[in-house]
Biopython code that builds the backbone (N, CA, C, O; Angstrom):
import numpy as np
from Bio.PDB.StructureBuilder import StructureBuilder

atoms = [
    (1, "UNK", "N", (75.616, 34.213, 14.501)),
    (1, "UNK", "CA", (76.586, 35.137, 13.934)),
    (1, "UNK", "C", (77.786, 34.339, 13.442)),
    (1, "UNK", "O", (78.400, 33.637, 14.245)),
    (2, "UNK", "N", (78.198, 34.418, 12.008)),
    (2, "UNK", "CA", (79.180, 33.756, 12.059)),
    (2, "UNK", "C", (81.047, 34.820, 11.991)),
    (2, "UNK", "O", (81.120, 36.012, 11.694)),
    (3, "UNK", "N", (82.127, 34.022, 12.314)),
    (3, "UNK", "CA", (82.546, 34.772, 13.298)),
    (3, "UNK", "C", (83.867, 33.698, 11.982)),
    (3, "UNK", "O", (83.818, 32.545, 11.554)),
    (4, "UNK", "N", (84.824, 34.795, 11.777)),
    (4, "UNK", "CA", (85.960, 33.951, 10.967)),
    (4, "UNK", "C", (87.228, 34.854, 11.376)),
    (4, "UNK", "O", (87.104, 36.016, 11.763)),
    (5, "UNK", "N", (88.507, 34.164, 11.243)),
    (5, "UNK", "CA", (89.804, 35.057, 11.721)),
    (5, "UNK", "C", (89.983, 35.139, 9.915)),
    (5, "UNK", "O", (90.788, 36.066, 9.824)),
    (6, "UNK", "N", (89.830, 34.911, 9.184)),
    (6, "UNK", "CA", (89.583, 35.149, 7.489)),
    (6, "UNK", "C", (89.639, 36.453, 7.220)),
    (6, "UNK", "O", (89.448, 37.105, 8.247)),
    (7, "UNK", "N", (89.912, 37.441, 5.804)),
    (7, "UNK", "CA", (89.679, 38.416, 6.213)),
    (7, "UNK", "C", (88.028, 38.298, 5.142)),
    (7, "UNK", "O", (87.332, 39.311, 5.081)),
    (8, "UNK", "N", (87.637, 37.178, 4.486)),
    (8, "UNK", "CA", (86.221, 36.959, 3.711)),
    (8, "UNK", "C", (86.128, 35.803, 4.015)),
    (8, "UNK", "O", (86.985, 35.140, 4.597)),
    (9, "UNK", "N", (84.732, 35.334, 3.530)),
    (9, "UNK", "CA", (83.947, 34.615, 4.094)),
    (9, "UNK", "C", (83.580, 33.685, 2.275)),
    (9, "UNK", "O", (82.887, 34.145, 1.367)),
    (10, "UNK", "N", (84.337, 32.320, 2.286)),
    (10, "UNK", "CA", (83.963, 31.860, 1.165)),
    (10, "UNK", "C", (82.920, 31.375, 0.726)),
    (10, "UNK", "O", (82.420, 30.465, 1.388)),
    (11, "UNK", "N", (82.299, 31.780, -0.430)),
    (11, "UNK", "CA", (80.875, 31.781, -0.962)),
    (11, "UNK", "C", (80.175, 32.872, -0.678)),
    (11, "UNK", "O", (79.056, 32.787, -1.184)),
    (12, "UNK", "N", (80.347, 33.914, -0.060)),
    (12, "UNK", "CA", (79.918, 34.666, 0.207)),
    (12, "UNK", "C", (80.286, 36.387, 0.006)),
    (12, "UNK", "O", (81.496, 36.579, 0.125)),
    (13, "UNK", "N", (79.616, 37.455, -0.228)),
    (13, "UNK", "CA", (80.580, 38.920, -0.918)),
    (13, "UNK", "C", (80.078, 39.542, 0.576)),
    (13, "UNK", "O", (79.167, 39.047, 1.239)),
    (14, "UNK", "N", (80.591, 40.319, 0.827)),
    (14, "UNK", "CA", (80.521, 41.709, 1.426)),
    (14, "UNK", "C", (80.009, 42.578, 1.221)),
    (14, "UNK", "O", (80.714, 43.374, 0.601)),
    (15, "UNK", "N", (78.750, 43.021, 1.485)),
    (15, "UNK", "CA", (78.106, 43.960, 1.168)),
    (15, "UNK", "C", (78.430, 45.671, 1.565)),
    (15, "UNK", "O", (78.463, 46.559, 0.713)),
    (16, "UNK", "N", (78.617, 45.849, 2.813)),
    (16, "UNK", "CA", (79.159, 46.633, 3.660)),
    (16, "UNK", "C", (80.025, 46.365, 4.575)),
    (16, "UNK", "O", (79.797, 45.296, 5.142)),
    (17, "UNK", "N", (81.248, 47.121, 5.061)),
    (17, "UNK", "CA", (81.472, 46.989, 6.179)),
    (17, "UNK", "C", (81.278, 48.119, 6.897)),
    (17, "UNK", "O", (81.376, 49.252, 6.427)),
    (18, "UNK", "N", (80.842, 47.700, 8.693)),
    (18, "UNK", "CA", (80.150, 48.435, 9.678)),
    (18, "UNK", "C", (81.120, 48.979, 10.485)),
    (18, "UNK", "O", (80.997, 50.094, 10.992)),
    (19, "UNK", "N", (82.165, 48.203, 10.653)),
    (19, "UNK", "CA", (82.929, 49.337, 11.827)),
    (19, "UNK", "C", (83.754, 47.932, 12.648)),
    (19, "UNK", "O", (83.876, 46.762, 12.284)),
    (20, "UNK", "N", (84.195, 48.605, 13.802)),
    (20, "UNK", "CA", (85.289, 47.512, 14.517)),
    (20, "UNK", "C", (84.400, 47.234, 15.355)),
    (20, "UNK", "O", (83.617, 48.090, 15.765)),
    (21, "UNK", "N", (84.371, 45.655, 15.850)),
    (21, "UNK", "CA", (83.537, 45.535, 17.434)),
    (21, "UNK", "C", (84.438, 44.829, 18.225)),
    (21, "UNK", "O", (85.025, 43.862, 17.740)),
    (22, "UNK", "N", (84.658, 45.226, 19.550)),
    (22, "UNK", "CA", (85.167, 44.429, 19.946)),
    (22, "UNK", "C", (84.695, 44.207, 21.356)),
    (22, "UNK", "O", (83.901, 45.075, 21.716)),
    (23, "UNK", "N", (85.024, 43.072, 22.460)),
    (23, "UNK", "CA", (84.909, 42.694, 23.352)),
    (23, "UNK", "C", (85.529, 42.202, 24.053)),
    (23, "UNK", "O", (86.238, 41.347, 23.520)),
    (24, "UNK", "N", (85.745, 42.380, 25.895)),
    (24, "UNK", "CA", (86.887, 42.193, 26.501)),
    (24, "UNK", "C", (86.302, 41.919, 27.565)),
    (24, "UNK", "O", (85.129, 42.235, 27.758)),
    (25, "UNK", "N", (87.365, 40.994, 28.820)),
    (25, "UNK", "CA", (87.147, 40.070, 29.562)),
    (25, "UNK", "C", (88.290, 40.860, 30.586)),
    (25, "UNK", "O", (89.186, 41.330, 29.886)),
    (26, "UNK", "N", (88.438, 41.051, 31.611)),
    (26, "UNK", "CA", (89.550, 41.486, 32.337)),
    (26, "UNK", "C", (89.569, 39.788, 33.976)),
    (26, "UNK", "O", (88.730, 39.623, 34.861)),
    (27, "UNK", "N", (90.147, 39.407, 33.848)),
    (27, "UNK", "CA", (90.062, 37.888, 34.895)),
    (27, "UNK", "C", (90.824, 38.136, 35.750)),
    (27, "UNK", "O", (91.786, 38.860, 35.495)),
    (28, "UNK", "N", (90.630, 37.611, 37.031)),
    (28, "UNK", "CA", (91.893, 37.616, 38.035)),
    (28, "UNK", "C", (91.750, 36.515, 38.365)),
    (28, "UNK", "O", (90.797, 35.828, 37.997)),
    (29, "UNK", "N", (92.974, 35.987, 39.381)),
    (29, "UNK", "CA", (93.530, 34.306, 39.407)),
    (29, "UNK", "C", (92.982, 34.406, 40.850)),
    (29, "UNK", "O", (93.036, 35.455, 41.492)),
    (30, "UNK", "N", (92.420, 33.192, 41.352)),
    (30, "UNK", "CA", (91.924, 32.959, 42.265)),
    (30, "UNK", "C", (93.082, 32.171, 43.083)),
    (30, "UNK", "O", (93.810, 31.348, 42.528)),
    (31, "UNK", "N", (93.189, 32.534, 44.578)),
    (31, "UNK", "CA", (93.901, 31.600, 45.663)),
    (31, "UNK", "C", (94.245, 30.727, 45.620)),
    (31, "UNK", "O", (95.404, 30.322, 45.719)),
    (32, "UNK", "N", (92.737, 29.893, 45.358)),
    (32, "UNK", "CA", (93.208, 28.285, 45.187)),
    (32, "UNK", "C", (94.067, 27.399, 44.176)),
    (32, "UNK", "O", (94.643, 26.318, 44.305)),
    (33, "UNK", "N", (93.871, 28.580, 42.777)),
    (33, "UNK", "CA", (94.229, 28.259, 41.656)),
    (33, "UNK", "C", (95.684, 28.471, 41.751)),
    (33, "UNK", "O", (96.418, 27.785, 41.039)),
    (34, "UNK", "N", (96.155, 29.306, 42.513)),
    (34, "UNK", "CA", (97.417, 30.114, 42.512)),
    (34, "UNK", "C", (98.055, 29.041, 43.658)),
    (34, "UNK", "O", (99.244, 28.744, 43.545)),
    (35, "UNK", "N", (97.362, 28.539, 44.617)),
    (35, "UNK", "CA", (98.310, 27.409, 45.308)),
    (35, "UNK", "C", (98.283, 26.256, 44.522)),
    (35, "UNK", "O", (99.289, 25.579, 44.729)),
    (36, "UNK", "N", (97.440, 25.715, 43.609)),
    (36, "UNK", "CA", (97.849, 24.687, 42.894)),
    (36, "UNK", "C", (98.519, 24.746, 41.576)),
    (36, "UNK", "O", (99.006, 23.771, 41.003)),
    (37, "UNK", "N", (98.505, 26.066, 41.099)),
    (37, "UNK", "CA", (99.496, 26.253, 39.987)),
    (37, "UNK", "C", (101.053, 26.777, 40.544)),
    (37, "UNK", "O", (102.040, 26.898, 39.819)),
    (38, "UNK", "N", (101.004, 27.016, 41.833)),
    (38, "UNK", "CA", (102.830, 26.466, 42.478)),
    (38, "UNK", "C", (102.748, 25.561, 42.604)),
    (38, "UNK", "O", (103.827, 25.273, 43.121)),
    (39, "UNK", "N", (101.993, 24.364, 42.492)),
    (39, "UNK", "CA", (102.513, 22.791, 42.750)),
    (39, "UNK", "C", (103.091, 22.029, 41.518)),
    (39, "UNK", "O", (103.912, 21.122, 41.391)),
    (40, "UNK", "N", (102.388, 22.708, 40.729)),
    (40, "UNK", "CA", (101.989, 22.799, 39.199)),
    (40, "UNK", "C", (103.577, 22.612, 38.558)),
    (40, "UNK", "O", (104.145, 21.601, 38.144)),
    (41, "UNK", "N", (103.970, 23.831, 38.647)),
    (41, "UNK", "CA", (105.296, 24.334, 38.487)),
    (41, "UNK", "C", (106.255, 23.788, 38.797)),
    (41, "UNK", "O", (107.101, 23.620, 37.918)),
    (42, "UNK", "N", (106.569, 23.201, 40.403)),
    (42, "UNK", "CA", (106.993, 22.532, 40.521)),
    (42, "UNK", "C", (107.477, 21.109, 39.984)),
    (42, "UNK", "O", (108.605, 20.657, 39.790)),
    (43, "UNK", "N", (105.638, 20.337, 39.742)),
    (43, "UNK", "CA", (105.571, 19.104, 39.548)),
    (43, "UNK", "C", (105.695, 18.792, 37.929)),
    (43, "UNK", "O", (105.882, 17.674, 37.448)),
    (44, "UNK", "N", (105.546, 20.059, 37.175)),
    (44, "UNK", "CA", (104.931, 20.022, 35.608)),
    (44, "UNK", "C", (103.609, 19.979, 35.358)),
    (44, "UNK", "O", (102.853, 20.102, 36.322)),
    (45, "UNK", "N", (103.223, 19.854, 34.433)),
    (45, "UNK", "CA", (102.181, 19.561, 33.604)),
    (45, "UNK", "C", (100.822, 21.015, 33.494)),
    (45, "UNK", "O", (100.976, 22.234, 33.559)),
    (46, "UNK", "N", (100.000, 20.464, 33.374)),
    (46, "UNK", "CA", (99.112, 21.490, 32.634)),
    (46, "UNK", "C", (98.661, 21.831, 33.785)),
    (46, "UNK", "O", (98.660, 20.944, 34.638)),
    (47, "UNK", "N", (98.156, 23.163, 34.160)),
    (47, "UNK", "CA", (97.365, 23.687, 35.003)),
    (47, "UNK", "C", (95.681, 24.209, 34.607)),
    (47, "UNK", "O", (95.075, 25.274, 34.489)),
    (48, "UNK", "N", (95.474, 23.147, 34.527)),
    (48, "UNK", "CA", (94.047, 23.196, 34.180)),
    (48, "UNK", "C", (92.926, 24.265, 34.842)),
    (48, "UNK", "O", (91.885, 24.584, 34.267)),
    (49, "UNK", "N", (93.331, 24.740, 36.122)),
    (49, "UNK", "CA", (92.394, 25.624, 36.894)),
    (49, "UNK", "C", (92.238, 27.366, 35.782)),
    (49, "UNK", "O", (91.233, 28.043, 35.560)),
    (50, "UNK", "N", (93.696, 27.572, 35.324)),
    (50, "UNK", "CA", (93.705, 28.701, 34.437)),
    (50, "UNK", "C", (93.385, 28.450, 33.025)),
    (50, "UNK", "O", (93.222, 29.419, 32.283)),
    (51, "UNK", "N", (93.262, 27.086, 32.514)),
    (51, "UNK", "CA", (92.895, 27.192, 31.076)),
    (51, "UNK", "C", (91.564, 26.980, 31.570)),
    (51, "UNK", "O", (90.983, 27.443, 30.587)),
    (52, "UNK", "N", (90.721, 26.666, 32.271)),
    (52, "UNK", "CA", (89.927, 26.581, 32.175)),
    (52, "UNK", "C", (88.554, 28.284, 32.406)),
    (52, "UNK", "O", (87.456, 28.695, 32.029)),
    (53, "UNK", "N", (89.712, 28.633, 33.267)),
    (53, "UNK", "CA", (89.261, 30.246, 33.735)),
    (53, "UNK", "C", (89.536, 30.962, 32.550)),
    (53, "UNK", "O", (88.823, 31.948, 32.366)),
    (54, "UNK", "N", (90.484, 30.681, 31.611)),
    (54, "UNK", "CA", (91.020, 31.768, 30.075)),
    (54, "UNK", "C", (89.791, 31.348, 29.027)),
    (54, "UNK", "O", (89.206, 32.094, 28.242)),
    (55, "UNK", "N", (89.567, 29.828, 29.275)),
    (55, "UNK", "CA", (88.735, 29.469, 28.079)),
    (55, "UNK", "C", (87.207, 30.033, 28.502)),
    (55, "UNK", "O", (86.416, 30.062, 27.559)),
    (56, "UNK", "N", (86.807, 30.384, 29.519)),
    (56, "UNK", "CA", (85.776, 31.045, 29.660)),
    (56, "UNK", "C", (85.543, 32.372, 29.859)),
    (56, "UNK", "O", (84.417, 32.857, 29.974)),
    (57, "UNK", "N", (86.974, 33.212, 29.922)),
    (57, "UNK", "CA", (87.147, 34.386, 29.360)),
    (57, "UNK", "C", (86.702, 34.683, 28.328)),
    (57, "UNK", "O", (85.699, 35.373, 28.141)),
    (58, "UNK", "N", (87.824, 33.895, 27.044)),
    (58, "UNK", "CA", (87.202, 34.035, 25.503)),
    (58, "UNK", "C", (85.897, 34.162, 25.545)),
    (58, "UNK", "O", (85.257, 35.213, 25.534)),
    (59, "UNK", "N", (85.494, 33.052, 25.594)),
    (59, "UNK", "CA", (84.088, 32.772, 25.149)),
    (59, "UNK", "C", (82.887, 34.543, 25.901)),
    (59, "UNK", "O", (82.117, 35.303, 25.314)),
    (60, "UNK", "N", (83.219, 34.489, 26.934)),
    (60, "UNK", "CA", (82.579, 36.100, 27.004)),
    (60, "UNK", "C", (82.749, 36.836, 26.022)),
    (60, "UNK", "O", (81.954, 37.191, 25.152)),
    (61, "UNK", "N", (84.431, 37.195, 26.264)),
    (61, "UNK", "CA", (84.930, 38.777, 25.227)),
    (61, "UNK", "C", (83.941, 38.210, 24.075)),
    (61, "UNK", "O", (82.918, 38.822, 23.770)),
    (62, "UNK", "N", (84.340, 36.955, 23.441)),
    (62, "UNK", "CA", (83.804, 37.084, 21.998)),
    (62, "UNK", "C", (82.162, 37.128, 21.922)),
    (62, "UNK", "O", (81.598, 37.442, 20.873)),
    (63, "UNK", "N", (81.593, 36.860, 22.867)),
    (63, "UNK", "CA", (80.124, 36.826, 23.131)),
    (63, "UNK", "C", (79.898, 38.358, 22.886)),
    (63, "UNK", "O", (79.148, 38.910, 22.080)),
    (64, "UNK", "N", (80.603, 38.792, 23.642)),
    (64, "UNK", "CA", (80.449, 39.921, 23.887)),
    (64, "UNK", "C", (80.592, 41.520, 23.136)),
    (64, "UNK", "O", (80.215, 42.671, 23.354)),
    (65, "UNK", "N", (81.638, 40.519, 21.808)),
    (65, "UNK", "CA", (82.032, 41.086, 20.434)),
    (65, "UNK", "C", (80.605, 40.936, 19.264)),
    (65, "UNK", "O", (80.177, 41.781, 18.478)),
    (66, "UNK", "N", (80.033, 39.278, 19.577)),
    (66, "UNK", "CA", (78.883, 39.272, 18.839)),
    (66, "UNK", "C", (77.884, 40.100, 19.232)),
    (66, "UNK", "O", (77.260, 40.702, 18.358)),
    (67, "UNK", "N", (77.687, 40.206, 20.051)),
    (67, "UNK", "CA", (76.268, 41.122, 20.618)),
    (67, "UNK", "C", (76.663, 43.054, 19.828)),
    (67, "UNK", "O", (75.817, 43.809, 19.349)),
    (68, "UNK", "N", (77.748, 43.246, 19.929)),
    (68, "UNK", "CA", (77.998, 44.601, 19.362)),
    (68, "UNK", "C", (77.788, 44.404, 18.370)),
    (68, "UNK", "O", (77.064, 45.277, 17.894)),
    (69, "UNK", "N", (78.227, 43.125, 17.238)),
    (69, "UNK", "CA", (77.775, 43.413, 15.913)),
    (69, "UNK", "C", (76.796, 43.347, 15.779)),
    (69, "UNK", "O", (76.252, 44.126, 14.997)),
    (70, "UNK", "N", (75.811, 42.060, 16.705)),
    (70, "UNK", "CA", (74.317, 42.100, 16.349)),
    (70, "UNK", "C", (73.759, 43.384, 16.051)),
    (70, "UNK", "O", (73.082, 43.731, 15.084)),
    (71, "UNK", "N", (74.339, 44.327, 17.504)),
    (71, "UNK", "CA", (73.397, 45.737, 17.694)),
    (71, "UNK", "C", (73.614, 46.550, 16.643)),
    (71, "UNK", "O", (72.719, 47.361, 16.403)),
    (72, "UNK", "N", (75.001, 46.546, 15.640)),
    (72, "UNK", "CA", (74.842, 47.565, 14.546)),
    (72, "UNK", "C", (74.474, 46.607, 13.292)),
    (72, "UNK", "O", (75.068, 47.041, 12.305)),
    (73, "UNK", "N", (73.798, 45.595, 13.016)),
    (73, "UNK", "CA", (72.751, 44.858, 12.409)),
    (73, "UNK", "C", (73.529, 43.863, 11.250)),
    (73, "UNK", "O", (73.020, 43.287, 10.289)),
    (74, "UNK", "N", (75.084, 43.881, 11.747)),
    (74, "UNK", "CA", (75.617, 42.746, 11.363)),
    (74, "UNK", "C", (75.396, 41.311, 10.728)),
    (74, "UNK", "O", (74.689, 40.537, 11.373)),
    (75, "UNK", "N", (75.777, 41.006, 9.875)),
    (75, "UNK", "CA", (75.635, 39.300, 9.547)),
    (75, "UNK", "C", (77.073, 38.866, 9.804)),
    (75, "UNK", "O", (76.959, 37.641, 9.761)),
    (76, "UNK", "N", (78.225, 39.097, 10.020)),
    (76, "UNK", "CA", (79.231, 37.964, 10.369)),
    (76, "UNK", "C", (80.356, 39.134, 11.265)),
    (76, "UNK", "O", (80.109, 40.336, 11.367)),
    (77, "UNK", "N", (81.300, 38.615, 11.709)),
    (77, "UNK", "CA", (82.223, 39.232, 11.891)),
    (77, "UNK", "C", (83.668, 38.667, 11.266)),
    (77, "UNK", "O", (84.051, 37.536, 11.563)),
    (78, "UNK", "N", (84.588, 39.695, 10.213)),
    (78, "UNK", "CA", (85.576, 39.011, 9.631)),
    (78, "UNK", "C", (86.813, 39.674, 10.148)),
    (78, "UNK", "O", (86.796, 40.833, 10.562)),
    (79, "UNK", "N", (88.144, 38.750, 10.114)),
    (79, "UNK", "CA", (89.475, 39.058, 10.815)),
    (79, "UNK", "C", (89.445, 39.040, 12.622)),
    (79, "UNK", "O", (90.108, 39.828, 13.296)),
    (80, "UNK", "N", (88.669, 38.133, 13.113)),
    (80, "UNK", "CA", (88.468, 37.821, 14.241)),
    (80, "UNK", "C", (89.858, 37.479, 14.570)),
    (80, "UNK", "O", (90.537, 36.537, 14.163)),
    (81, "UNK", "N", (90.213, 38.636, 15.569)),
    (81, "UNK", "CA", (91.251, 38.306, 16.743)),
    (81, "UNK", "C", (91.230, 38.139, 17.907)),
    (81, "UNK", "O", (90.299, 38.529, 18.612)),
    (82, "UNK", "N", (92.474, 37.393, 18.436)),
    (82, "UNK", "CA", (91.973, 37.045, 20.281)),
    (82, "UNK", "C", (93.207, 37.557, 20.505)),
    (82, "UNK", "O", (94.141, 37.199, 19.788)),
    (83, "UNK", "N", (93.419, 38.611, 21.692)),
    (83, "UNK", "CA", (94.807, 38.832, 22.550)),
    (83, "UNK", "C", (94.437, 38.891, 23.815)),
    (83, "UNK", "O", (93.264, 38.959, 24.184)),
    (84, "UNK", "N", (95.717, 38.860, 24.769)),
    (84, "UNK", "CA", (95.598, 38.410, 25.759)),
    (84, "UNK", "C", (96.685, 39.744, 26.413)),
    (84, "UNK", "O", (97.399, 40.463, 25.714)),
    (85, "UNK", "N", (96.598, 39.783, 27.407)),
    (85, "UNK", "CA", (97.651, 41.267, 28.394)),
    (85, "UNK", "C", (97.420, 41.075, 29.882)),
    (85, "UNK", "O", (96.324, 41.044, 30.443)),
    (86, "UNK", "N", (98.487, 40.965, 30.376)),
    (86, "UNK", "CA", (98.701, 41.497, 31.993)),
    (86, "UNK", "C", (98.294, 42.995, 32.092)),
    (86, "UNK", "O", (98.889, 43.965, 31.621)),
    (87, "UNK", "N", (96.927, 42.952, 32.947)),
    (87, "UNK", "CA", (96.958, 44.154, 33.099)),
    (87, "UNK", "C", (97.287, 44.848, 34.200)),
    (87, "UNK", "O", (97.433, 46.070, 34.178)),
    (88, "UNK", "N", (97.499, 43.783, 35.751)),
    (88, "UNK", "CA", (98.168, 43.729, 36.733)),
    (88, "UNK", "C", (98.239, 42.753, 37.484)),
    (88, "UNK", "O", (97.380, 41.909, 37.234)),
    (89, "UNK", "N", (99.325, 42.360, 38.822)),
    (89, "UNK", "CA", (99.204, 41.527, 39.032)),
    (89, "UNK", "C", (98.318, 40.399, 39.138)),
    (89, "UNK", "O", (97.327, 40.568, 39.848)),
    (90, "UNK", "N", (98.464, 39.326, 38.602)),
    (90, "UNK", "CA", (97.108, 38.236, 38.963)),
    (90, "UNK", "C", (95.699, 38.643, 38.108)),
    (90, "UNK", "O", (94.622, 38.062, 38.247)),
    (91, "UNK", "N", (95.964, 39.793, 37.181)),
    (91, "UNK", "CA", (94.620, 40.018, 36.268)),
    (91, "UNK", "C", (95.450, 40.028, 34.849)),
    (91, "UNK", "O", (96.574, 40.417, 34.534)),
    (92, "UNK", "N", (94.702, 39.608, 34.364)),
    (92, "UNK", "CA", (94.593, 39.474, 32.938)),
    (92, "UNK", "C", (93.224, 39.476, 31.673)),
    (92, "UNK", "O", (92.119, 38.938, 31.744)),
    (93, "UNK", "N", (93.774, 40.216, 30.677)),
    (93, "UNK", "CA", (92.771, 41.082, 29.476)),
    (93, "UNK", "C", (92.730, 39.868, 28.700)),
    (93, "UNK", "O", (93.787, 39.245, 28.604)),
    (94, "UNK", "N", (91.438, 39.303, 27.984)),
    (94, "UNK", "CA", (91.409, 39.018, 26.966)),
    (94, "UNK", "C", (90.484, 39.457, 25.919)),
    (94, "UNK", "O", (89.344, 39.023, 25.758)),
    (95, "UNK", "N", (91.175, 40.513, 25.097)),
    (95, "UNK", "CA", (90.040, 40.932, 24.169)),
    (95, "UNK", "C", (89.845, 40.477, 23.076)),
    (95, "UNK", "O", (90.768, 39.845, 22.562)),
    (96, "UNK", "N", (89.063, 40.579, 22.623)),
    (96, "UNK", "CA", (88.666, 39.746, 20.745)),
    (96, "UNK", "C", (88.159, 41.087, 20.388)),
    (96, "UNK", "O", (87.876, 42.050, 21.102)),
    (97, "UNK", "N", (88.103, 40.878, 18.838)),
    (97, "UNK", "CA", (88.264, 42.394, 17.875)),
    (97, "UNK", "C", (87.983, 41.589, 16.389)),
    (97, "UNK", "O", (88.559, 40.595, 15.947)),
    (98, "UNK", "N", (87.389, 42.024, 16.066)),
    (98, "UNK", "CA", (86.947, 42.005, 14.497)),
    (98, "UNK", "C", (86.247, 43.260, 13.714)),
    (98, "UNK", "O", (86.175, 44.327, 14.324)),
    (99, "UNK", "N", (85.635, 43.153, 12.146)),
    (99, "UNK", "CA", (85.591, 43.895, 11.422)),
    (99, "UNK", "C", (83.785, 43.156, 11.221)),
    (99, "UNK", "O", (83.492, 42.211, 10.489)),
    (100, "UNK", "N", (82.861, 43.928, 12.091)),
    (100, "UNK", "CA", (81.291, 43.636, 11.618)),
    (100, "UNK", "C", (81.536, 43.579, 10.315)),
    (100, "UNK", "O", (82.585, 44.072, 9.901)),
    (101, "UNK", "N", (80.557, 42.925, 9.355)),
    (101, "UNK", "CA", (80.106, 43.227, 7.999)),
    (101, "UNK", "C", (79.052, 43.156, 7.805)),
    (101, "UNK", "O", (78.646, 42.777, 8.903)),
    (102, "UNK", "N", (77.725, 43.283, 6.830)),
    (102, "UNK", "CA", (76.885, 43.135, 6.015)),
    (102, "UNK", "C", (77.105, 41.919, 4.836)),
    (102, "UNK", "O", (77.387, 42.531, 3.806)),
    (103, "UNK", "N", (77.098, 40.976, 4.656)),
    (103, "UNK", "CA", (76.633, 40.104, 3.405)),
    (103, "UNK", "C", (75.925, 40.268, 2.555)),
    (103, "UNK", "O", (74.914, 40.921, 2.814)),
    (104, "UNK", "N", (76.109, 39.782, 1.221)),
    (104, "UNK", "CA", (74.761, 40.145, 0.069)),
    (104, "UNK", "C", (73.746, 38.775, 0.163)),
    (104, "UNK", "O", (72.722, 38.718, -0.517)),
]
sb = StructureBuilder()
sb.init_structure("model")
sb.init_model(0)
sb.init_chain("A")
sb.init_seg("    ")
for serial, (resi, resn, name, xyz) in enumerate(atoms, 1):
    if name == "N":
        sb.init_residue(resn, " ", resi, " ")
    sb.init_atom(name, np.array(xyz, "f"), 0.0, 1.0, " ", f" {name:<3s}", serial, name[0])
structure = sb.get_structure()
């Protein structure tokens, strides 16, 4: 599936568009992560335990965005967005959202 934050796809027309798909990830922060991202804070630098837990968020939601377009018989998804939300303490949303299309 190809997948662009574009709102077209160069070399290529639009045949139809199908509708919105989107897909979402809801994460919560784990203990351990949460005692080493106060050390974190303290000490500086990157806290790798949460980019690494966000970057495998994405990759769901948007997995999870492709599979909806697959199912309404999609060839790409265009205007691919990623947001992110507290949805309560220690959890956090990351949804992705695009516009299925059809190609000629």
């Amino acid at each position: 599936m190809l997948c662009v934050t574009t709102p077209d796809i160069a070399n290529q027309a639009i045949k139809e568009v199908l509708g919105t798909v989107t897909g979402n990830v809801v994460q919560s922060k784990h203990v351990g992560r949460d005692i080493m991202a106060g050390f974190k804070t303290i000490f500086g630098g990157e806290i790798r335990g949460y980019t690494e837990m966000l970057t495998e968020a994405r990759k769901k939601a948007q997995a999870r965005a492709i599979a909806e377009a697959e199912a309404m018989g999609a060839d790409a998804i265009v205007n691919m967005r990623f947001t992110t939300s507290a949805i309560m303490q220690g959890a956090s949303e990351i949804l992705v959202y695009g516009t299925a299309v059809k190609l000629r």
